[in-house]
C-alpha positions as CSV (number, residue, x, y, z in Angstrom):
1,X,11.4,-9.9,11.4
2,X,10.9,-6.4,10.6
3,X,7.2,-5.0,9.3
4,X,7.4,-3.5,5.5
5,X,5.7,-0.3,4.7
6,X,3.7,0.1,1.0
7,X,5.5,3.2,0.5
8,X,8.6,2.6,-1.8
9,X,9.8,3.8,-5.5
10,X,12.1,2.1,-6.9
11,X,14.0,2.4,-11.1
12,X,15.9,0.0,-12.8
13,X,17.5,0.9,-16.6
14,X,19.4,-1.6,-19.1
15,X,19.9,-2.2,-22.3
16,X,19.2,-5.0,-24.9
17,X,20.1,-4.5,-28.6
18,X,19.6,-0.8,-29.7
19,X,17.0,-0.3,-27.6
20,X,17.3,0.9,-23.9
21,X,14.8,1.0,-21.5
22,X,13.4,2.1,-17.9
23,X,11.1,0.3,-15.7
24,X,9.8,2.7,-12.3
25,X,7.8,1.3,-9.6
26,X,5.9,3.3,-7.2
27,X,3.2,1.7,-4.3
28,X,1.6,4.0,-1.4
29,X,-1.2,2.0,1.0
30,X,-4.1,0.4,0.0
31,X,-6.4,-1.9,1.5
32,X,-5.3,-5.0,-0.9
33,X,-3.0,-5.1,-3.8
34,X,-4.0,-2.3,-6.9
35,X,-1.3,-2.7,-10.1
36,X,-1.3,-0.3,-13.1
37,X,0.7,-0.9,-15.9
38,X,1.4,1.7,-18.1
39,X,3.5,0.2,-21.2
40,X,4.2,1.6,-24.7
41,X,2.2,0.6,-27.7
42,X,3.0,-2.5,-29.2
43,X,4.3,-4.2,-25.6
44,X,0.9,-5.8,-24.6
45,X,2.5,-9.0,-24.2
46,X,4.2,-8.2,-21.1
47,X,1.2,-7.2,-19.1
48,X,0.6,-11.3,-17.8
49,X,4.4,-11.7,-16.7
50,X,4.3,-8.0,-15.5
51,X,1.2,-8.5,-13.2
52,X,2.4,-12.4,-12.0
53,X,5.4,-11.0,-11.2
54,X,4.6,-7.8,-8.9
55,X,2.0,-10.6,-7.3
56,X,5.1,-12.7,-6.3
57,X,7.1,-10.2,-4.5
58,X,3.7,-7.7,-3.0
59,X,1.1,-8.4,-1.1
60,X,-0.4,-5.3,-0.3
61,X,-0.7,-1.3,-1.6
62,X,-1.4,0.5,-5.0
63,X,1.4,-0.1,-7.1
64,X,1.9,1.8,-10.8
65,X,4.4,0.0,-13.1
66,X,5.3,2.2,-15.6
67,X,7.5,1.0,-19.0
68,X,9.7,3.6,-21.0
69,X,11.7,2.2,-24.3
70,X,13.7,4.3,-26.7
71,X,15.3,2.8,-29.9
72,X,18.9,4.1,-30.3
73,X,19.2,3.1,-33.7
74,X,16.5,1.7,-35.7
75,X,16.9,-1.2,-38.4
76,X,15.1,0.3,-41.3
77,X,14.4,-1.7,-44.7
78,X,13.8,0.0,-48.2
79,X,10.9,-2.0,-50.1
80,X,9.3,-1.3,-53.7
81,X,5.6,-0.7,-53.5
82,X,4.8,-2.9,-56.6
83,X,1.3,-1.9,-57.6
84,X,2.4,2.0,-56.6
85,X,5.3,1.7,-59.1
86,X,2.8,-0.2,-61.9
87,X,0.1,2.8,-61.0
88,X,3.2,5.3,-61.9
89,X,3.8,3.9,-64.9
90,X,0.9,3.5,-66.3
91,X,0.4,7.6,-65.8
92,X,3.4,7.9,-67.2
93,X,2.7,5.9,-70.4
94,X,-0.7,8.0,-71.0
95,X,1.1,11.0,-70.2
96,X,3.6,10.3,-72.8
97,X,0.8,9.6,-75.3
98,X,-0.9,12.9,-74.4
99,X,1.7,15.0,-74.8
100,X,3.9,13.0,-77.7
101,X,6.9,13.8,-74.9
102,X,9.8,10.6,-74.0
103,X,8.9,8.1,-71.4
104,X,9.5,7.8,-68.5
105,X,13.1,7.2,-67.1
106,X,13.3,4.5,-63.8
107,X,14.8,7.2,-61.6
108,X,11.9,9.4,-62.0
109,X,9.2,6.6,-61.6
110,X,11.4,5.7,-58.4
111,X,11.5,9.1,-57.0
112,X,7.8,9.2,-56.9
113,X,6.2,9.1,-53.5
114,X,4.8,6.1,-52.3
115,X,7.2,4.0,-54.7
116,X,10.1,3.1,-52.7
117,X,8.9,3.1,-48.9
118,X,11.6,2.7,-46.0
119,X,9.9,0.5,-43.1
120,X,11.3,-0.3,-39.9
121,X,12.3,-4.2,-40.1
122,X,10.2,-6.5,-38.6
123,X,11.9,-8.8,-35.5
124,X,11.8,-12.3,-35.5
125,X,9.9,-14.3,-33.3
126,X,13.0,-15.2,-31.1
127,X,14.4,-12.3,-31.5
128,X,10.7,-10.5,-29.8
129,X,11.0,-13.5,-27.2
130,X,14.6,-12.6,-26.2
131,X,13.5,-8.9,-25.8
132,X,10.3,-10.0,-23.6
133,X,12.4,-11.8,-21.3
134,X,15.2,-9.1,-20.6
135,X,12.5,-6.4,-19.6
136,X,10.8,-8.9,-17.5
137,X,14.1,-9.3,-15.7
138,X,14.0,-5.9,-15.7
139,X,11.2,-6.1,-14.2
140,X,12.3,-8.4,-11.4
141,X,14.9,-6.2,-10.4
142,X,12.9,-3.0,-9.9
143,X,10.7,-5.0,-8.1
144,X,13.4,-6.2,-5.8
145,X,14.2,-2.4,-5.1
146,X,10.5,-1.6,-4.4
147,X,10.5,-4.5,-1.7
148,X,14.0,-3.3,-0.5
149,X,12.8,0.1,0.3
150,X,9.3,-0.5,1.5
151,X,11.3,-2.7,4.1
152,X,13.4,-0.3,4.6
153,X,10.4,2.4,5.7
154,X,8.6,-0.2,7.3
155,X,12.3,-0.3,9.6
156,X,11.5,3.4,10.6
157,X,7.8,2.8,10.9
158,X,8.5,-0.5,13.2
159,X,10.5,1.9,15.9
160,X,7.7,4.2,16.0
161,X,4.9,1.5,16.4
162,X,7.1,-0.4,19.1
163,X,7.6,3.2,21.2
164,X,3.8,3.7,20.5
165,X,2.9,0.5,22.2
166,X,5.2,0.5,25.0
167,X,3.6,3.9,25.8
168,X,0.0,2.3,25.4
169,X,1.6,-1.0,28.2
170,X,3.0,1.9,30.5
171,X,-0.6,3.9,30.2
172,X,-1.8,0.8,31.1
173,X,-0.3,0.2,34.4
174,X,-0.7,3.6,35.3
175,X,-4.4,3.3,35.3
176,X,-4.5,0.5,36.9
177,X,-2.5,1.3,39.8
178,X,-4.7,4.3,40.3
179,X,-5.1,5.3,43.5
180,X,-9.5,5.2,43.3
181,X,-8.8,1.4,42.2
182,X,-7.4,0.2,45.6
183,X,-10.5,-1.7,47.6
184,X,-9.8,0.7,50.4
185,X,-10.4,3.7,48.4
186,X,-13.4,2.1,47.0
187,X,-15.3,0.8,50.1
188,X,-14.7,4.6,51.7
189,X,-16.2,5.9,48.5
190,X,-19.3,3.3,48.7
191,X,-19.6,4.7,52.2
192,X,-19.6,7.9,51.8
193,X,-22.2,7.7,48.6
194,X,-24.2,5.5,51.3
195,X,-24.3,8.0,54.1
196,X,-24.8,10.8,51.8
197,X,-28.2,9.2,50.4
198,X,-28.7,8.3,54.2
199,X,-28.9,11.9,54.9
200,X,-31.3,13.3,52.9
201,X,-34.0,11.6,55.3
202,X,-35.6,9.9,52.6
203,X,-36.7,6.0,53.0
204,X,-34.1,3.6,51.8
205,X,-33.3,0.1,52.5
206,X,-29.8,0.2,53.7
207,X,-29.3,-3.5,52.5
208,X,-30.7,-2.9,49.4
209,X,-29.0,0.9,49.0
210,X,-25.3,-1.2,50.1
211,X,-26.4,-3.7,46.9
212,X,-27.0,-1.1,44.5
213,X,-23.7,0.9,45.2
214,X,-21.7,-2.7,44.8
215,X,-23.4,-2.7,41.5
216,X,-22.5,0.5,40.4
217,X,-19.0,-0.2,41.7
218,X,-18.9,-3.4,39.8
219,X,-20.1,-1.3,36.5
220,X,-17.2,1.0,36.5
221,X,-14.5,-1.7,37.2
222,X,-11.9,-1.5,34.5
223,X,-10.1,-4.8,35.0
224,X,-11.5,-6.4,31.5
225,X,-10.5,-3.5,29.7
226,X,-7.2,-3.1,31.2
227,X,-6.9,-7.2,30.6
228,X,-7.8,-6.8,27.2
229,X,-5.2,-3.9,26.6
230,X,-2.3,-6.1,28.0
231,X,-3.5,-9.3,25.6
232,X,-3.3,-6.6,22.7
233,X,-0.4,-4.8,23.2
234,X,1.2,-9.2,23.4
235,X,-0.8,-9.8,20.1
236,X,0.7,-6.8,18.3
237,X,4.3,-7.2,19.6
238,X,3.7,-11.1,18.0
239,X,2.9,-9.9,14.8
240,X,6.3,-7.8,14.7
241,X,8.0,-10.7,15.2
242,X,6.1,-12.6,12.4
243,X,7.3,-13.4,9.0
244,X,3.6,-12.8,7.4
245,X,2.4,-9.5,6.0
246,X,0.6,-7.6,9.1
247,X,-1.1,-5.0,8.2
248,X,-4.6,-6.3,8.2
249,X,-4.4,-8.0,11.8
250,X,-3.0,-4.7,12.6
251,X,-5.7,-2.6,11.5
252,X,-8.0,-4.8,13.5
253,X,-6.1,-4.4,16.8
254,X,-5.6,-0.6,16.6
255,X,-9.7,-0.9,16.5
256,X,-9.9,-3.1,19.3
257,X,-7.5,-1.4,21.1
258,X,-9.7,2.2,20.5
259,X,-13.1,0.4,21.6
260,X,-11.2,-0.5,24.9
261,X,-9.8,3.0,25.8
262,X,-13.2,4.5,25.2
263,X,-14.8,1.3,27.6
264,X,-12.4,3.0,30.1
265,X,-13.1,6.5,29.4
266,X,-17.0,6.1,29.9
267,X,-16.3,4.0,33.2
268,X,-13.9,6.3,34.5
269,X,-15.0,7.9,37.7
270,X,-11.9,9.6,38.8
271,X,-9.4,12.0,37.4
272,X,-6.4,9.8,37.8
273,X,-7.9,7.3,35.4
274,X,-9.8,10.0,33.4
275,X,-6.4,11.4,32.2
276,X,-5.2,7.9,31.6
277,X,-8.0,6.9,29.1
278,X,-7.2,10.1,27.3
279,X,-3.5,9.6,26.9
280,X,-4.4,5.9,26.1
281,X,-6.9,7.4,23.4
282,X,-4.2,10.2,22.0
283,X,-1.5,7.6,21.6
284,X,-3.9,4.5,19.9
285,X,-4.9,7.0,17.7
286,X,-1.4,7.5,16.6
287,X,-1.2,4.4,16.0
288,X,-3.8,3.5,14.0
289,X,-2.7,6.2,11.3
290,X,1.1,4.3,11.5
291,X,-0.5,0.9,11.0
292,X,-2.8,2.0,7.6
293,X,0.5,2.1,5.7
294,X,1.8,-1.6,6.8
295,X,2.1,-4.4,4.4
């Protein structure tokens, strides 16, 4: 399974009748699924299929569905306005009696504006349901692009993601093989904070100064975070391999796997691990801009 970005554009032109047409789809991230529809006046009635549609095939991103028609050749009627023509005559019959001049001839009355109107011819019911349905398949197919290339980002985006985690696993094992981990290494350092706080001559209870180091020790242990991390970096290789949108789950792991690397930061008491915690912190960050654009 391969994860599908909400970038994409996609265009898809045909033709039915004399008109032609153009649908374009374009999506960028968003945190849940944002349509627009732009479509010419007069084309209302597609907005339902439009929207149930894009629902079918996206889940997530804000997507703008725009509609552009042209009429290549227009079916135009000529009617006779009938109460413009009786209007004209009757201003021609009182200008007649006015002026003692002929009537009227039909070709004038005709020729006056308003008379004879030329209107573009009104479609048929089936003939408006037949043009619905070939733009919504229209529709469908831009559609289908859109999800083509989003999955084809979300390809690219999936080889960056997978590096950036098996960056984050190897980080991982660096720190915690660190040298300052090893029990050796800690029990010398316990001993040496001991004997240094010895020194100063002041009044402690070696029993209860050995306690309070252990604690301190036990504090800045890393192993949960360092568990964590490893359970993560499993959880976000499964959801690669899932056939469900990720992007949410995603989101949530790149913060989890943040909160962790700062745990180790704050703990870290040597230089080894220090450095480790900040690499672990460049690269999850990295990550968590990748992730915001996943489906």
């Amino acid at each position: 399974m391969t994860l599908k970005s909400m970038t994409g554009f996609a265009r898809a032109d045909g033709v039915h009748g004399d008109i032609s047409w153009y649908w374009e789809a374009r999506s960028v991230n968003g945190r849940s699924l944002d349509l627009r529809l732009r479509l010419p006046s007069g084309f209302e009635r597609l907005e339902i299929g439009a929207r149930g549609l894009a629902q079918e095939k996206l889940a997530r991103g804000n997507c703008t569905i725009n509609l552009g028609l042209k009429r290549e050749t227009g079916q135009m009627e000529i009617r006779l306005n009938e109460a413009a023509l009786a209007q004209a005559k009757d201003v021609a019959e009182r200008a007649r009696t006015l002026t003692d001049l002929k009537a009227a001839r039909l070709d004038t009355l005709l020729s006056m504006r308003g008379v004879v109107e030329t209107v573009e011819a009104e479609e048929s019911d089936e003939a408006q349901a037949a043009l619905t349905q070939a733009l919504l398949a229209g529709l469908a197919a831009a559609l289908d692009q859109l999800v083509t290339a989003r999955a084809s980002e979300g390809e690219r985006l999936q080889l960056v993601i997978e590096k950036q985690l098996t960056l984050i696993a190897a980080l991982v094992e660096q720190a915690s093989a660190a040298s300052a981990r090893q029990p050796e290494a800690i029990a010398a350092r316990l001993a040496e904070q001991i004997a240094r706080l010895a020194e100063t001559g002041a009044n402690f209870d070696p029993d209860r100064l050995h306690q309070e180091a252990l604690l301190l020790a036990a504090k800045a242990d890393i192993q949960e975070e360092l568990d964590r991390l490893r359970a993560h970096v499993s959880a976000a290789n499964e959801l690669i391999g899932s056939n469900q949108p990720a992007g949410r789950k995603f989101e949530f792991l790149a913060q989890e796997f943040n909160r962790e690397a700062n745990t180790i930061c704050s703990k870290a008491a040597d230089l080894e691990i220090s450095r480790a915690g900040l690499e672990l912190k460049t690269v999850i960050d990295q990550l968590r801009e990748q992730v915001q654009n996943i489906e």
